[in-house]
N, C-alpha and C positions, 0 to 999 in steps of 0.2 A: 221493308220498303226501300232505306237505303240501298238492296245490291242493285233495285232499280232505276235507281240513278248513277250508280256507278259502273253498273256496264253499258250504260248510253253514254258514256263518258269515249268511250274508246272508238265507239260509232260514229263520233263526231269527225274521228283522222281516218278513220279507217272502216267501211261498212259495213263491212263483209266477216270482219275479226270475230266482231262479239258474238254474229249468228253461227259462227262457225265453232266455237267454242261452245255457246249454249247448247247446239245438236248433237255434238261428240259426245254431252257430259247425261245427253239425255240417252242417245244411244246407248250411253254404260251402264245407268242404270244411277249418272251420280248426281241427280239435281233433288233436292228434296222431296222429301213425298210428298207432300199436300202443293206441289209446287202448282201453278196456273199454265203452264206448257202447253199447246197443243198435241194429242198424244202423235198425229205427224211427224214432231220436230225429233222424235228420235227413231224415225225408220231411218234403217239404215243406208237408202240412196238418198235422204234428205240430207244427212251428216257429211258422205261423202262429196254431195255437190255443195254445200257450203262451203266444207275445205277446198274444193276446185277452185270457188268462185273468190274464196279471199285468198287461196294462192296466187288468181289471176288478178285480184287486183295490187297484193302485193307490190305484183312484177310488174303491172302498169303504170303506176305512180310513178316509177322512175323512167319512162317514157317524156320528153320534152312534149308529145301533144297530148299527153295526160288532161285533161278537162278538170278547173278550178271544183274543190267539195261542193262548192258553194253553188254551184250552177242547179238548175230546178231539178233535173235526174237526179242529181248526188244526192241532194237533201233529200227526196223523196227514197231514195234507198234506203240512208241516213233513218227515218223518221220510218220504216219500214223493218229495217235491221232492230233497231236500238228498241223498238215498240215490243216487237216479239219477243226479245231476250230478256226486257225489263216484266214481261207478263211470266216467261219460264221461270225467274228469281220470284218472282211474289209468291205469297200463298194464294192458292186456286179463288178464294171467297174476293180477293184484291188483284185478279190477271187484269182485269181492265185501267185501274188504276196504276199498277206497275209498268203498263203498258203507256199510258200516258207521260209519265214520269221516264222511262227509258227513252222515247219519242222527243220528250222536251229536251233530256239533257242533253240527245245528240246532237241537235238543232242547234244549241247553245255551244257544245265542243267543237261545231262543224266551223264555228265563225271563229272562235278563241284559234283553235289550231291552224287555221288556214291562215293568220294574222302570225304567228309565233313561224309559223313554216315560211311563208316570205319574207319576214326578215333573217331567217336562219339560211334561207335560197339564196339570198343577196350577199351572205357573206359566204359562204360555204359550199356551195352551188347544191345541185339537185342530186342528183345519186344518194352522198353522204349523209343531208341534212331526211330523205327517205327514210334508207337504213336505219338513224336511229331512233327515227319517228315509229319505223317496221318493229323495234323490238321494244320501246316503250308500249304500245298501242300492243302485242299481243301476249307481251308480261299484264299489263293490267287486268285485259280480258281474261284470261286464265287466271291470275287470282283470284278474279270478284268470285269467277265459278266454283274456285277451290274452295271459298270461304263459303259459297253458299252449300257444297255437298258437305261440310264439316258440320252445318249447323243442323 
């Protein structure tokens, strides 16, 4: 149940990462077997609009009218994202409970991050302090999934 809180982790900076990670790895065939997944999340125009979607938001975040996480869409993406990825890492008998616990933690990384990113916006400006929010957020995401197709 841990990977379910730590791939809501990354849902909090970024929506779109962790869904898009969890669909690839279900496309491949690498998320656990008795995983809670809907068997959906690894067709494979499910996968590829994921990647679109957290490509596009990648490249939006560095956008000056990029709209705060925190706004009622983001966290509903947020809490939409992090829900279903934390249900693909549980095992099938706990999808509703992974599901909850992904949903929470994003909610909770959605405020942490967007606090640590304005003050990093104020010195740093926006582009930069993106960037390496970009590669922290989808290093994590790909880990939690590596660590869950190992298990």
């Amino acid at each position: 149940m841990i990977r379910s809180i730590l791939i809501g982790l990354p849902a909090g900076a970024r929506a779109m990462t962790p869904l898009a990670a969890v669909t690839d790895a279900a496309h491949r065939g690498a998320l656990p077997r008795d995983n809670g997944a809907p068997a959906w999340l690894g067709h494979p125009l499910v996968a590829m609009g994921a990647k679109a979607l957290a490509a596009g938001e990648l490249w939006g975040d560095k956008l000056p009218s990029a709209p705060d996480r925190i706004v009622l869409a983001g966290m509903a993406a947020r809490v939409v994202s992090g829900g279903l990825a934390g249900a693909a890492l549980a095992p099938r008998r706990h999808a509703l409970l992974g599901a909850l616990l992904g949903a929470t933690a994003a909610v909770g990384a959605a405020y942490i991050t967007f606090d640590l990113r304005m003050r990093a916006l104020r010195r740093y400006g926006q582009t930069p302090t993106g960037l390496v929010e970009d590669g922290l957020t989808v290093a994590a995401a790909q880990a939690v999934v590596a660590s869950a197709a190992r298990a």
